[in-house]
N, C-alpha and C positions, 0 to 999 in steps of 0.2 A: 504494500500500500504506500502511495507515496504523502510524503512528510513538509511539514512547510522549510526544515534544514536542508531535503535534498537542494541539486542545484538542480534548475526548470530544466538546464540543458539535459539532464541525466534520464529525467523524466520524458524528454521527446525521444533521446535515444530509445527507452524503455516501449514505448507506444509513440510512431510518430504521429498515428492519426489523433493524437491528445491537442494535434497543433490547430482543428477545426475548434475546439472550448477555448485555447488558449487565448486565439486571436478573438474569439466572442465579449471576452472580457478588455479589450484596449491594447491587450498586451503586443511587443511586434518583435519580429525576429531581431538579434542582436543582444541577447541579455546577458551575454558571455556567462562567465560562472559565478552569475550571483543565482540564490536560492530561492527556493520558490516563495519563502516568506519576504526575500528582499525585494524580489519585483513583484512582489505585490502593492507593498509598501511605495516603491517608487510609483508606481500606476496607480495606486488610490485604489486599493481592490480589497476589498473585504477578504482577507485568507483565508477563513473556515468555509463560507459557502465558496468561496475558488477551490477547496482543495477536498468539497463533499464532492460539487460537481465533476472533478475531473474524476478523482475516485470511483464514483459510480458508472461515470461512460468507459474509464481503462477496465473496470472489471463488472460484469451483467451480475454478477451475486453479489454482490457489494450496495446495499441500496439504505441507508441509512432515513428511511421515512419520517420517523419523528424528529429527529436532527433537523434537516430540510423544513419541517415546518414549521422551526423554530427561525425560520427567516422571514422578512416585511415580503410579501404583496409585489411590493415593488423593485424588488430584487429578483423575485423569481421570474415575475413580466419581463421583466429588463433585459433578462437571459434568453426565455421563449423565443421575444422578440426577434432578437439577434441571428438567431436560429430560422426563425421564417425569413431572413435575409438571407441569410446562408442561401437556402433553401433558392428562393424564388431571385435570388441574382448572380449565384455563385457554381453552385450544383447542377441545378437543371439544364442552363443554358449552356454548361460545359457538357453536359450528356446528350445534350441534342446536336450540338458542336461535334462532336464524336461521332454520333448519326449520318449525319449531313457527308460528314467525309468517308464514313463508310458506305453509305450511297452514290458517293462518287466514285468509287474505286471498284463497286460492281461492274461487271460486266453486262449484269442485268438489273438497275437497283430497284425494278417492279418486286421482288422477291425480297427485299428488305423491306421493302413500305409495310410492312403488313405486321414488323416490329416499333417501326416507326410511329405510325399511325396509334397503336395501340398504348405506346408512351406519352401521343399527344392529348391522349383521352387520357391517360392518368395526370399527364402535366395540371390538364385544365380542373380536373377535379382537385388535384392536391391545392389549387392557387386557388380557387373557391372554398376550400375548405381553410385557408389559412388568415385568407382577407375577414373571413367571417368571426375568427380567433382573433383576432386586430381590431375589428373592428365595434364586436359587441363583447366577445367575453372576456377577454383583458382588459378595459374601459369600465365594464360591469365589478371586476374581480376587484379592482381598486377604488371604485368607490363605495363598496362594500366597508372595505380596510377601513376607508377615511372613517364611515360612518361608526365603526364599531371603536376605532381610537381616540378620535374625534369628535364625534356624535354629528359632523358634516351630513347636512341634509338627508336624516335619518328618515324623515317622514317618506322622500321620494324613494327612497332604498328600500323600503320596507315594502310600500306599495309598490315595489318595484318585481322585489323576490316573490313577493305573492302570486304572479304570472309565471315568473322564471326565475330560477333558483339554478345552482349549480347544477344540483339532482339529472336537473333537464338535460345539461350539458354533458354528464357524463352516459346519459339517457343516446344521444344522440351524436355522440365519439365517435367519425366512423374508424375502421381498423387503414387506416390507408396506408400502413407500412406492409400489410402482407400482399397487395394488390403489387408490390416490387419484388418482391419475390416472385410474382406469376410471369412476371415479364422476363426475368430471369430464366427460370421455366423454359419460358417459350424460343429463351433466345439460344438454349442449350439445346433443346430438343429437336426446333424444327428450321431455326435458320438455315436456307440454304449453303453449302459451301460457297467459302468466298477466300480471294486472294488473300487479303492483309487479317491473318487469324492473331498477329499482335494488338492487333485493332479491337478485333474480337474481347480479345480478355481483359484492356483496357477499358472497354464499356463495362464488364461484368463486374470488375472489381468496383468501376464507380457507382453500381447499380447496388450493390453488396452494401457497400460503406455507407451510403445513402439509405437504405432499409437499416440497417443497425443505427446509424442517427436520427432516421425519425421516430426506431420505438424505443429510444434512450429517452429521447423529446417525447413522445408519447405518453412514459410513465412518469414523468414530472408533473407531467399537467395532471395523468388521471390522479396519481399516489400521495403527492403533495400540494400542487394546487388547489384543485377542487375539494378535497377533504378540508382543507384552512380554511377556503371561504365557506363552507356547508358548514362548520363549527360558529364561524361567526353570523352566521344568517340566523340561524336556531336562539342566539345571544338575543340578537335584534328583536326578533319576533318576539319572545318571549318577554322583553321589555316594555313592547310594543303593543300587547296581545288586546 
């Protein structure tokens, strides 16, 4: 498990795909051999939730739930976030990016589309389902916070959760990291041969790495998110009743 005395460097050597959280949090390559408590310190980073989060994504059994929820609202959002940027400006476009040149390299790339296209229907679904996390239940989940810390317009929170509640939300989760695995599937099974098979496995691993980061992202929001604010809605109401 790593430790806030390791050096961060030691830590990317250890996992380098740790370097998608790293940079989530401000951090940027160049930290030479200072520790992961010192660049945190230098970058203004809260060390324990930097170093639950990396924790948890370097190892899947590793999931410290109560811990986690002993962080603000606005830490864990702030994370999410970062993560749907990932996501919808960094990941995808580099995978269709990948696509595009594998369809140019066919001989036939009518026999790719059919990968393609199938990614373009997950694209649009994940970025519908992201914008909608953005746009109501992170906005929702903090002013929850405000209200139960703050007592900030408790009346409109209250009458608010009374429609919609976390409940809802985790009601309505879809599973959208295992629909990347099927594309995975599909691209192992039934892709036609094609020249550049380097290519091939380039997509796969980004297709790979990408389902493992969105159900890392996935279980934050169901495991620690949504149980934080479900606790303080129950608060509110019950004040409120």
């Amino acid at each position: 498990m790593f430790t806030s005395r390791m050096k961060l460097a030691e830590v990317v050597q250890a996992n380098f795909n740790t370097l998608s959280v790293i940079n989530r949090f401000g951090i940027k390559l160049g930290f030479g051999d200072l520790s992961v408590g010192g660049v945190c310190e230098v970058n203004g980073v809260n060390i324990d939730f930097f170093l639950e989060i990396l924790n948890a994504f370097h190892d899947k059994n590793y999931f410290p739930q109560d811990h986690l929820q002993s962080f603000s609202i606005d830490e864990i959002v702030s994370y999410l976030r970062k993560t749907h940027n990932d996501y919808m400006y960094q990941n995808i476009p580099y995978i269709e990016m990948l696509l595009e040149q594998l369809e140019a390299d066919c001989i036939n790339p009518d026999e790719i589309k059919l990968v393609h296209n199938f990614f373009n229907e997950y694209k649009d679904e994940l970025f519908k389902h992201l914008l909608w996390e953005d746009n109501k239940i992170f906005p929702y989940a903090q002013s929850v916070e405000q209200a139960y810390l703050n007592g900030n317009n408790v009346k409109q929170v209250v009458e608010a959760l009374r429609n919609y509640s976390m409940k809802n939300f985790l009601g309505e989760h879809d599973d959208i990291e295992s629909k990347l695995n099927d594309i995975n599937i599909l691209f192992v099974k039934y892709l036609p041969p094609v020249y550049n098979q380097h290519l091939c496995i380039r997509i796969l691993r980004e297709l790979s790495f990408l389902e493992r980061d969105i159900n890392d992202h996935s279980r934050i929001e169901e495991k620690v998110l949504a149980p934080k604010v479900i606790e303080m809605e129950k608060f509110l109401l019950k004040q409120h009743e």
